[in-house]
C-alpha positions in Angstrom: -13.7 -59.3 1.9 -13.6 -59.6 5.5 -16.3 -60.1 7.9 -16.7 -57.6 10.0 -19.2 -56.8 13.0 -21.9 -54.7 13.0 -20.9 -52.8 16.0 -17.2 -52.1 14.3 -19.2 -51.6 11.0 -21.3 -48.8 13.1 -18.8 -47.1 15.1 -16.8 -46.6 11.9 -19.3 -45.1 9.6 -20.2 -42.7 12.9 -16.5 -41.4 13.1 -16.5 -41.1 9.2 -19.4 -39.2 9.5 -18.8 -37.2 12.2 -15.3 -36.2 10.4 -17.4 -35.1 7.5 -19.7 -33.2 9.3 -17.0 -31.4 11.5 -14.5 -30.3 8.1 -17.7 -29.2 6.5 -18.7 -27.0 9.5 -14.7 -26.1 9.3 -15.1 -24.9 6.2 -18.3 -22.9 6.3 -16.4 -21.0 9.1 -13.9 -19.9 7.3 -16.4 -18.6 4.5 -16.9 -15.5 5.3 -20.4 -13.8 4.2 -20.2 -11.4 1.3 -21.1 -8.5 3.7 -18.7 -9.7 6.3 -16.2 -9.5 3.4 -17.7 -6.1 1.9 -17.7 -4.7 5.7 -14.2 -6.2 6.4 -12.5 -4.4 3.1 -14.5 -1.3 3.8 -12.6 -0.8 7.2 -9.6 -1.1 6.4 -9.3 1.0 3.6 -11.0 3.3 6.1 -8.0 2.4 8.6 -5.5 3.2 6.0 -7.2 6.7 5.0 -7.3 7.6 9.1 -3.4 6.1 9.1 -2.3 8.1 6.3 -4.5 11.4 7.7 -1.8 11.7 10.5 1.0 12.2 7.9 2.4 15.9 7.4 2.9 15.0 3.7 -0.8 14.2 3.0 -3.1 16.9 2.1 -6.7 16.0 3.1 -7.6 17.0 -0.2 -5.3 14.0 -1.0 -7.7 12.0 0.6 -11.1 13.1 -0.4 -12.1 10.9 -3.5 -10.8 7.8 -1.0 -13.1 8.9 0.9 -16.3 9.8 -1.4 -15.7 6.0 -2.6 -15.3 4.4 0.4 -18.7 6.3 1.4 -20.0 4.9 -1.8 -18.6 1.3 -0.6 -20.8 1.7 2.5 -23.6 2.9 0.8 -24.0 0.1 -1.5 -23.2 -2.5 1.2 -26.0 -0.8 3.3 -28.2 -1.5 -0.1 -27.4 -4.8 0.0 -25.6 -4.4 -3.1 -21.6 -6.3 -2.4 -20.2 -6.6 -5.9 -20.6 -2.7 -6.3 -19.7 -2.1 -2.7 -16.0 -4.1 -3.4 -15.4 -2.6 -6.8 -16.0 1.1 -4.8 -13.5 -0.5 -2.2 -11.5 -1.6 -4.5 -11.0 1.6 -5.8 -10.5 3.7 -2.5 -7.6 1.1 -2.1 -6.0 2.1 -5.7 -6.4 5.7 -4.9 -4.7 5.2 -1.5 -2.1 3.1 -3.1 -1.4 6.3 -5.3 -1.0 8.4 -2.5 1.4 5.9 -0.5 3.3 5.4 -3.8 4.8 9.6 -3.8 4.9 9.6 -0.4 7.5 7.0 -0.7 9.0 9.1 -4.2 9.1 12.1 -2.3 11.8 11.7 -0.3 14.3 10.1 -3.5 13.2 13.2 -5.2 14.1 15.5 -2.6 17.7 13.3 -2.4 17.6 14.0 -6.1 17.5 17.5 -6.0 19.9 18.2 -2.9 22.4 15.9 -5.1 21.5 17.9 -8.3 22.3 21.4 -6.2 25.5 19.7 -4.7 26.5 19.0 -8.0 25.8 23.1 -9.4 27.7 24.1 -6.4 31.1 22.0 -7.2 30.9 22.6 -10.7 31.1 26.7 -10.0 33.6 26.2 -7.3 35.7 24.2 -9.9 35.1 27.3 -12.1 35.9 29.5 -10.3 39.1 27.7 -9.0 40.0 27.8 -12.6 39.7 31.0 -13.0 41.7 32.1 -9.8 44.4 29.6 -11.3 44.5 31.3 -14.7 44.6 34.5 -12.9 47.3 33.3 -10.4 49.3 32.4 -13.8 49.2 36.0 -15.3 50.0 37.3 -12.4 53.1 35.0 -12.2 53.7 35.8 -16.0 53.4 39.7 -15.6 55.8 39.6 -12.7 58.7 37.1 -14.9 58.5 40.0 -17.7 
């Protein structure tokens, strides 16, 4: 083992330290508090209710039971209580996930439907192309007798 002098011995151990001390106070940053997390998920579920409030397609009635839970999530953060505060959040954001899943159905079904209209119109224009060809043909066979 090598020798080494105190002063070296010192100013190592100090940077060690002081490397611990600063990725410890790193990492308590990034922590966040469980009501900073509570209060962070809270808005924005909130944020996507008000986002999804400006569409035409969305029926506030759509958006009540969001709502009632996300009052419920603010509610029990207020009470100090988090766990029930992120399971109410938790399931604003499932009922808004609902509501953003049709919006984006909506428009395939209306595709859906103009394709299944498109398709009743050709099939009784092809009838009724038939039936002026079949009518086309007995007038051609009256007219050879």
């Amino acid at each position: 083992m090598r020798n080494w002098p105190i002063s070296t011995l010192l100013t190592r151990l100090g940077f060690l330290l002081a490397l611990i001390l600063g990725l410890s106070a790193c990492a308590q940053m990034v922590q966040p508090s469980p009501q900073e997390s509570a209060t962070g998920s809270i808005a924005v579920q909130e944020g996507r209710v008000r986002i999804l409030a400006l569409s035409p397609a969305v029926n506030p009635a759509q958006l009540a039971p969001a709502r009632q839970s996300l009052a419920a999530a603010q509610a029990a953060a207020r009470g100090g209580n988090y766990v029930l505060a992120e399971r109410w959040t938790l399931l604003a954001q499932n009922l808004l996930d609902n509501i953003e899943i049709r919006l984006k159905e909506t428009p395939m079904e209306a595709r859906k439907a103009a394709l299944e209209q498109q398709i009743t119109d050709l099939q009784s224009r092809a009838a009724a192309t038939r039936q002026a060809i079949s009518q086309a043909k007995a007038q051609l066979a009256k007219e050879g007798q």
